[in-house]
N, C-alpha and C positions, 0 to 999 in steps of 0.2 A: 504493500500500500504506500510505505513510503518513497519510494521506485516509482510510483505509475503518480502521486502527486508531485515528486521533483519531475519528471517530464512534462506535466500539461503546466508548475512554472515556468521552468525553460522555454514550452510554446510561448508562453504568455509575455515572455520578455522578448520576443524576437528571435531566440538563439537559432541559428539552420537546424531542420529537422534533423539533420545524420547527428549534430551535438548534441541534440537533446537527446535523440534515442539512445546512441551511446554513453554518456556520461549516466543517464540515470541505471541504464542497463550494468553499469562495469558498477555501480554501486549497488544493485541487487546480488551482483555475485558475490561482489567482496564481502556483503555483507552477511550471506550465507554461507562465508568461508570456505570459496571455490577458488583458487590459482588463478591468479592475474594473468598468465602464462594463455588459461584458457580461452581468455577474453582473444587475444591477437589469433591464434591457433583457429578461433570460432571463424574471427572477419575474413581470414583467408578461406577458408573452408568454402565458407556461403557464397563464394562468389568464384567459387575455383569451380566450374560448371559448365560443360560445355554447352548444353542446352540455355543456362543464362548469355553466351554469345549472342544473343540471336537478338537479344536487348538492344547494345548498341549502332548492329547492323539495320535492324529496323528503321532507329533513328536516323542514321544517315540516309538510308535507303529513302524516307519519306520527305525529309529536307532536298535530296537532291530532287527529288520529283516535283515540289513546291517551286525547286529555283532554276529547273530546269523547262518549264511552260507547261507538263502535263495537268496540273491542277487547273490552271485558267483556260486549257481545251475542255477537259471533261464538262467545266460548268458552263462555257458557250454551247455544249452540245444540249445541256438540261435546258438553258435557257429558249432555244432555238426550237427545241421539239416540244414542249410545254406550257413556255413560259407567256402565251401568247392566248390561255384558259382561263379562267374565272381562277384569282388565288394562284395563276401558274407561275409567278417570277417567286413567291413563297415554297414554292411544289417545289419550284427546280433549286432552289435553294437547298432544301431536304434531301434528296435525289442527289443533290450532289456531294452531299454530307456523307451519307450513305456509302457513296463511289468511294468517296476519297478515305472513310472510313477503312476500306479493303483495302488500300494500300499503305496507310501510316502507323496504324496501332496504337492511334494516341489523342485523346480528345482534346489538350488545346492545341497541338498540332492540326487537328482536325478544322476548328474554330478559325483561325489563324488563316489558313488556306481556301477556304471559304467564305470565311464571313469577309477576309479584306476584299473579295470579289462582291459577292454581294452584298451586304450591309448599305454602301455606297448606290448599286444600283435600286434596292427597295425603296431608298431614299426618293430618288429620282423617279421612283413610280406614284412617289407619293403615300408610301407604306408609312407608319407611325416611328421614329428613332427610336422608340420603347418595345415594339413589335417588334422590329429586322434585330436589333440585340438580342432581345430576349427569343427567338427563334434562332439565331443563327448559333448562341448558347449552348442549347436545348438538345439541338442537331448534331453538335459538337461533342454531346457526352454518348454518341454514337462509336465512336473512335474506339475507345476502349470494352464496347461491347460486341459491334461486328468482329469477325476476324481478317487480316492477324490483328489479337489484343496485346498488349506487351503482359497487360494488367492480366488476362488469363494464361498467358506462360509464367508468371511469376506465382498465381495459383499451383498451376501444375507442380512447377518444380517444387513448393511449398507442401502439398497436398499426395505428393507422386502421383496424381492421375494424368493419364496419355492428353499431351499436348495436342495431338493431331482431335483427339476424341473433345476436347474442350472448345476445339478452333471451331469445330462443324457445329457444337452445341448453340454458338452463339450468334447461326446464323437464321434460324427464325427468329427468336427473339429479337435480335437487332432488326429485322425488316416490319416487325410485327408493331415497332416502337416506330419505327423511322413512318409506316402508314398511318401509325395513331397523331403523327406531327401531321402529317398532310392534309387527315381528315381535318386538326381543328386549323390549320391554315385557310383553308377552302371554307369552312365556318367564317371563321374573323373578316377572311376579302369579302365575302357575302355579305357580312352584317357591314359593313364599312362602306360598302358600294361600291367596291373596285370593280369594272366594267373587263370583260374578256377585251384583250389588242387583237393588229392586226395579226393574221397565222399566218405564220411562215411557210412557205414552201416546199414542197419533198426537197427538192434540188438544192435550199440553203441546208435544212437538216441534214442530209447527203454529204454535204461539203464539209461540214463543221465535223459531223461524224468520223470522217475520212478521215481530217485533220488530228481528231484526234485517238483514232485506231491503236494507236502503240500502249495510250495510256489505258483504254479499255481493255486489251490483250493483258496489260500484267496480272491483276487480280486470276486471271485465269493460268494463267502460268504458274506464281508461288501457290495458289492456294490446291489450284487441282492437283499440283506436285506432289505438294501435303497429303490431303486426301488419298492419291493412288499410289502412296507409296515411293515416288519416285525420286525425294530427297526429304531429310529432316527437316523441322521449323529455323532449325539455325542454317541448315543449308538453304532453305529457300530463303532465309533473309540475306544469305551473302549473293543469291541470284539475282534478288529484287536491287541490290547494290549496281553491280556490272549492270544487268537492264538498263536503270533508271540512268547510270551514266550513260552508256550508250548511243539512250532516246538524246541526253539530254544536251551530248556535246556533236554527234553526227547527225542526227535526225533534226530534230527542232532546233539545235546551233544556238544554244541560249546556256548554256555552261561556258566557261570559259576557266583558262587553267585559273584565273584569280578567284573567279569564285569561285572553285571546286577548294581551294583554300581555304576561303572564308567559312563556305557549307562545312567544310571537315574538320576546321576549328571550331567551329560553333556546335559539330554534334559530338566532337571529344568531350567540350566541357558539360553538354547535355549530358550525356553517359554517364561521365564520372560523378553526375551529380543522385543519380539513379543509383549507379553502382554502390556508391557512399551509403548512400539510406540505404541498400539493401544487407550490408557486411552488418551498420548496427546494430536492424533490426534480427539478423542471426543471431546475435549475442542473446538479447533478450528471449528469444525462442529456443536458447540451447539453456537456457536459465529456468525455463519456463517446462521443459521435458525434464530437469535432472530433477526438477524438484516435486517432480509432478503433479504439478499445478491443475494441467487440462481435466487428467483423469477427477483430480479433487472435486473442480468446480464444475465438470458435469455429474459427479455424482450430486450437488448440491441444487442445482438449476433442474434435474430430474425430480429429485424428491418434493419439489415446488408444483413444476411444469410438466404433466405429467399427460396432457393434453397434447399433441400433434402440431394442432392449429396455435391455442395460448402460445407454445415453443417456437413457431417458425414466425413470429407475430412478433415477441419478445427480442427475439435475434434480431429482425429486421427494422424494430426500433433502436436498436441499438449500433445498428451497422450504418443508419441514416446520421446516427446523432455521433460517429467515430467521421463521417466523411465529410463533418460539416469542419473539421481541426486536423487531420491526416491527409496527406499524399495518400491514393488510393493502391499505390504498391508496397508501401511500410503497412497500412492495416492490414493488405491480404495478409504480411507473414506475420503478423501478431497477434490476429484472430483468428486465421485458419488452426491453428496446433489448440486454439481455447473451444470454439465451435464446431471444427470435422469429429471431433469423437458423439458428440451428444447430437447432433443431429444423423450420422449411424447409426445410432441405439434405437432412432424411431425410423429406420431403415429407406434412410433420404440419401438418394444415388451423390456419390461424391458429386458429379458432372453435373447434375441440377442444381446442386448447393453451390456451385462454380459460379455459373450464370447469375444464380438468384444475388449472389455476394455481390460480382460487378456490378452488378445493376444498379443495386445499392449503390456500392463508391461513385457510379458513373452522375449519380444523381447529386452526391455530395460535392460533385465539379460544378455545382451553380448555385450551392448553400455557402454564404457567410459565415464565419471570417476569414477561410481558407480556399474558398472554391476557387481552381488554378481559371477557370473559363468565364467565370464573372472577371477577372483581372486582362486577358487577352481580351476580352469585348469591350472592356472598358477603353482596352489601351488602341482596338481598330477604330470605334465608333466614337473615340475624342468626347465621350459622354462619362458626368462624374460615376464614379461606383456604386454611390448608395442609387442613382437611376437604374442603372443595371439589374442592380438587386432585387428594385422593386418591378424590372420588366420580367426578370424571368420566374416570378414566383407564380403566374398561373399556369406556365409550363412544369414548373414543378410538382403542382399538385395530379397534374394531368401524368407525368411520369408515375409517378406514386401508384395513380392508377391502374399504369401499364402494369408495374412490378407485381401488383398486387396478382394480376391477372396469371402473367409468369412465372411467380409464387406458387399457384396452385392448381396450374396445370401443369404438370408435370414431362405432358410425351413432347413440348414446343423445347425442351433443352435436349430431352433423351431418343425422341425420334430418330433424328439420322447418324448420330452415335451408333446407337441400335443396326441399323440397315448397316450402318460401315462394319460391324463387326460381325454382319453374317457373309458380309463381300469377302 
C-alpha cells in the first residue's frame, strides 16, 4: 500500500511514468527484503524479448508511413468515395481512422495522422471545433484496438497468450466500435443540417484509389502474414518497416534521406520511452508474483464477487478509472498478473479478457488528466484542453456503450480466434 500511494504521489508531482513506476517498485522490494540485485536483473529481463521487438518497429514503421504520404492518400480516398453523403466528411474521417489504425498500433499516432488531415477540413465544412476534436479523438483510441495493437502485444507477452490469436480478436471489435462512431456521426450531420455535397465521380474515386494502392496493400501484407503463418508479429513489423520505406522514398518520393533521420530519431526516442515504462513496470510484476499478491487478492475479490456479471463490472470500473492516470501499456503489465487469475476462475477466455482490457485503456486515451489523445487534439486543433475534454465526453459515454456490448458478448473477440485454430 505504501508502494502503490508513493507512485500515484510521484504521478501527482509530475515525475515521468518509468520514475514513478520504478522508484516506488525498487521500494516494494527493498522493503520486502528482496536483492536490489533483482531489481536491474528484472529491467533486463522484461525487455530482453524478442516478441517485445516488434514495439519499436511498429513505431517507426507507422511514423515513416505518416511522413512518407500514405496516410494523407488513404484519407483522400475516404474523402472522395464518401465524403460527398449526408455526415460523409465525419464517415470518412472514421474510415480513415480505422485504415490507419491497421497500420500504426497506436492511438495518438493514430489521432495525429488523421485528425491533422481532417480536423482542418471538418472545419471548413463547417463541422463544430468541438465535434471534429472530439470525433477525431474518439477514432483515435481505434489504434490501439484494431490490429496490429502495440497495447495487445504487450498483453500477450504479459499474459503469454498467442499474439497472432489477440491481433485477429480485435478485429470485430475495433470495426464494431469504428460503425458505432459512424452511426452517431451520421446522427449529429443530421440533427445539425449538414446537406449531402457534390458526389464525386467513379473516375476521381478510381484515381485517388490508385494513388493510393500501396498504402491499402500493406494492412494486407503484415497482417494476413500474421494470420497465415507466414512471418511472426515482430517479423511483420520489420516488413511493414522496409515496405513503408520503400513506398515512401521510391514510390510517393516524399522521404528523403533527412527525414528518414529525423523519423528515426524521433521513433528511437518514442521507443525508449515505451521501452523505459515497460522494464519498471516488470519490477513491480516480478514483486507482485514473489509475493503473491495476485493469487491473495483474487482469492479476496472472489469471496466478495462471486457473481460473473458484479466481477467483470467491478474490473471494468476499475480499469476505466487506472486509464484515466496510466499509459495504457504500464497498466496492461500491472493489472494483467492482479486480474488474468480471477477472471479464469469464472472461466473468461484469456483473449476476450485481452480485448475487453484494451478497450478499456483505449477509452482512458480521452479521460483526464492523463488521456495521451485529449493532448494530441488539443495540440492539432490549437483548441484549449479543458475544450477538448468537454468535446469528447459524449463520445465517451457512447464508447462505454460499445465496451459494455463487447463485455458480454463474448464470440465478437473469440470468433475468428476460434476459426484460426481449427485452420
Amino acid at each position: 500500500m505504501i508502494a502503490i500511494l508513493l507512485f500515484i504521489l510521484l504521478m501527482l508531482t509530475s515525475t515521468p511514468l518509468a520514475a514513478a513506476l520504478g522508484l516506488s517498485s525498487i521500494y516494494a522490494v527493498l522493503d520486502s527484503g528482496h536483492s536490489l540485485d533483482n531489481v536491474a536483473r528484472t529491467m533486463f529481463s522484461g525487455i530482453d524479448s524478442f516478441t517485445l521487438m516488434a514495439i519499436p518497429f511498429f513505431i517507426f514503421a507507422g511514423d515513416l508511413m505518416l511522413s512518407g504520404g500514405t496516410s494523407k492518400r488513404l484519407i483522400n480516398v475516404a474523402k472522395k468515395a464518401i465524403g460527398w453523403t449526408t455526415g460523409g466528411l465525419p464517415i470518412a474521417g472514421v474510415l480513415s481512422s480505422m485504415f490507419f489504425a491497421a497500420l500504426s498500433g497506436s492511438s495518438p499516432a493514430t489521432v495525429a495522422a488523421v485528425g491533422g488531415v481532417m480536423i482542418p477540413s471538418l472545419r471548413e465544412a463547417n463541422y463544430s471545433a468541438k465535434f471534429s476534436v472530439g470525433l477525431m479523438c474518439a477514432a483515435g483510441s481505434l489504434g490501439i484496438i484494431i490490429p496490429p495493437s502495440i497495447t495487445l502485444l504487450v498483453y500477450g507477452v504479459t499474459a503469454q497468450v498467442s499474439i497472432s490469436q489477440l491481433f485477429i480478436a480485435g478485429v470485430i471489435p475495433g470495426i464494431f466500435i469504428g460503425f458505432v462512431l459512424i452511426g452517431l456521426s451520421y446522427i449529429i450531420a443530421k440533427r445539425q443540417g449538414h446537406r449531402p455535397g457534390e458526389r464525386n465521380s467513379l473516375k476521381e474515386v478510381g484515381m485517388a484509389s490508385i494513388d493510393a494502392v500501396w498504402g491499402i496493400i500493406m494492412p494486407v501484407i503484415v497482417l494476413g502474414g500474421i494470420y497465415f503463418g507466414v512471418f511472426t508479429p515482430t517479423e511483420a513489423a520489420a516488413v511493414a518497416i522496409v515496405y513503408s520505406l520503400v513506398i515512401g522514398m521510391f514510390v510517393y518520393k516524399e522521404i528523403t534521406i533527412k527525414t528518414l533521420m529525423v523519423v528515426a530519431k524521433r521513433s528511437v526516442v518514442i521507443s525508449s520511452m515505451v521501452m523505459l515504462v515497460i522494464s519498471s513496470a516488470q519490477i513491480f510484476s516480478w514483486y507482485l508474483t514473489m509475493e503473491q499478491i495476485p493469487s491473495k487478492l483474487a482469492g479476496q475479490i472472489l469471496s466478495y464477487a462471486n457473481d460473473p456479471i458484479v466481477l467483470i463490472l467491478l474490473i471494468t470500473l476499475i480499469l476505466l478509472i487506472v486509464g484515466m492516470f496510466m499509459d495504457a501499456s504500464a497498466a496492461v503489465l500491472i493489472l494483467t498478473p492482479l486480474f488474468l487469475p480471477i477472471v479464469l476462475e469464472f472461466g473468461m477466455s484469456p483473449v476476450h479478457f485481452g480485448v475487453v482490457m484494451i478497450v478499456n485503456l483505449a477509452i482512458g486515451m480521452l479521460t483526464p488528466p492523463f488521456g495521451l489523445n485529449l493532448f494530441v487534439g488539443a495540440g492539432i486543433s490549437k483548441l484549449p484542453l479543458s475544450t477538448v475534454i468537454r468535446a469528447t465526453l459524449p463520445f465517451i459515454l457512447v464508447l462505454i456503450g460499445a465496451l459494455l456490448v463487447i463485455t458480454f458478448t463474448p464470440w465478437m473477440s473469440t470468433l475468428l480466434p476460434s476459426l484460426m485454430m481449427q485452420d
